[in-house]
N, C-alpha and C positions, 0 to 999 in steps of 0.2 A: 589364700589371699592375706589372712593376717601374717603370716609369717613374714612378709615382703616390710609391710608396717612397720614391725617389730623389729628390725636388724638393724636400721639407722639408729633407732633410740636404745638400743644393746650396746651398740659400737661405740655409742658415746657416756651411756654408762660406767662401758672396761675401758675406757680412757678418763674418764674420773677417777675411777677406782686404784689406778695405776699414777696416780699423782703424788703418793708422798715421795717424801724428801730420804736420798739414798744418799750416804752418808761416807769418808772417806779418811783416815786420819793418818799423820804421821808426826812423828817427838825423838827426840834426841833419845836414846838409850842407855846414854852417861847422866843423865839430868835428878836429881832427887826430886822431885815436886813437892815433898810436906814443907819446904820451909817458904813457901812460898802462900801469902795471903791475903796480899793488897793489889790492889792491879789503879793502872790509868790507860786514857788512851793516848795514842803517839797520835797527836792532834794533826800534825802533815800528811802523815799518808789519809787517813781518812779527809781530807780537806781536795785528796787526789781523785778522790772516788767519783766515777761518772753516775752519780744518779741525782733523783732528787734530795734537796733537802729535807725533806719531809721525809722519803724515805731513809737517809739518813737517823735520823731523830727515833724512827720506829725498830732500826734495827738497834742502836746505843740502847736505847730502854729496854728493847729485850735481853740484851746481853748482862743490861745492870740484873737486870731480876734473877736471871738466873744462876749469876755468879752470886747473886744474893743469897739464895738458895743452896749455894755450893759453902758457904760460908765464908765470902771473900769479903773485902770491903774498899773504896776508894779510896785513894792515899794521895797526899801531894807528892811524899816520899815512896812510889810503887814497888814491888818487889820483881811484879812484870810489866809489861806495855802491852797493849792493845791496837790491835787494828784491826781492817777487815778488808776485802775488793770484794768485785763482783762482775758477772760477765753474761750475757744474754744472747743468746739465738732463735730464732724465729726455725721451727719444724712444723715439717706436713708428716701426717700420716695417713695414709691409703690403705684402706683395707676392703678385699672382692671376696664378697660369697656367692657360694652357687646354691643355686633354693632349687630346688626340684625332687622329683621319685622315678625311678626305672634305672634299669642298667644300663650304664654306657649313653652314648648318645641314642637317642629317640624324638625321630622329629613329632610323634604324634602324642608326647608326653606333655606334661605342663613343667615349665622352669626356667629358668633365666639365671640370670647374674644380678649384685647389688653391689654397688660401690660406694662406700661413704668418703671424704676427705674432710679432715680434719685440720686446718692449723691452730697452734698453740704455743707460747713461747715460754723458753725453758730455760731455767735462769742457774745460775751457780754464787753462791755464798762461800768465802773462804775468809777465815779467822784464823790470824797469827798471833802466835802469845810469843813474846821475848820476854828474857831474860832481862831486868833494866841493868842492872849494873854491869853484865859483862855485852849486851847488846847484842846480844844472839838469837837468834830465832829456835825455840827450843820446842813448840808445840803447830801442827797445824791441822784446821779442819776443814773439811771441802763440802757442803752439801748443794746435789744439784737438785731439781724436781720443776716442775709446772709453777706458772708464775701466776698471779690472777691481774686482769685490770680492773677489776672491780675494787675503786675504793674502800666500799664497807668491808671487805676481806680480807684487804692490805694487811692492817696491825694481826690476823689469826695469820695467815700466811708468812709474813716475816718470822711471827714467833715461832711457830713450825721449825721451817729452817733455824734458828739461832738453838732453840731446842735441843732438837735432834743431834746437831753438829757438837752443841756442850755435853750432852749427855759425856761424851767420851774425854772431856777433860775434870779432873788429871786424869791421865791415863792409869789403868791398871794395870800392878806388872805380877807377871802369869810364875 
């Protein structure tokens, strides 16, 4: 009887657990990236972005930090541009287990079925870095993962994705 208990609050457990941000990249191959150390942002396209202001604002401050981090610095004069999109979808997941003991079917056994559903909405973050003077799109990064609506989470969740996603610029060449 506990086991019946225990499966919805599992299920929603590995669907927690299964929320970080999976991470996606692609950069020009001809591009040098050392000479490159100032960045701004291409103020129009983000002005394009469907969300809120606010989250706006939370994702710019993560990216300042961590290009900070990276040893970059804001320029009036950039060396690249900055932007970002973003795009969201609403997923269910559905998941059936079978709880019971004996082989095969047995009507005189104990067991059943457990079905959880789950929705959750699953966002995607993409940062383009250009090139400012020749205007090119030379870097790009995609991270999708679980979105929260919880307020207080916002600013850890954005930073997640902005994170993750920078980790990989500039890119390393192998």
């Amino acid at each position: 009887m506990k086991a019946i208990k225990i499966l919805p609050v599992l299920s929603l457990f590995v669907l927690a657990s299964c929320s970080s941000v999976r991470v996606n990249t692609d950069y020009d191959k001809n591009v040098t990236f050392d000479g490159y150390k100032t960045y701004a942002y291409q103020k129009n396209g983000i002005d394009q972005v469907a969300i809120s202001d606010l989250d706006k604002k939370r994702i710019l401050r993560s990216i300042d930090e961590v290009m900070a981090t990276k040893g970059f610095s804001k320029s009036e004069t950039p060396d690249v541009l900055i932007t970002f999109f973003t795009k969201e979808r609403e997923q269910v997941s559905v998941n059936q287990f079978n709880v019971g003991w004996g082989w095969g079917w047995n009507p005189w056994m104990w067991g059943g079925n457990s079905t959880t559903v789950n929705q959750y909405t699953e966002g995607t973050l993409t940062i383009d870095i250009i090139d400012a003077k020749k205007k090119e799109l030379i870097w790009q990064g995609m991270g999708e993962g679980v979105l929260t609506k919880n307020t207080d989470k916002k600013d850890e969740n954005i930073k997640e994705f902005v994170t993750k996603i920078l980790e990989r610029y500039p890119p390393q060449k192998k």
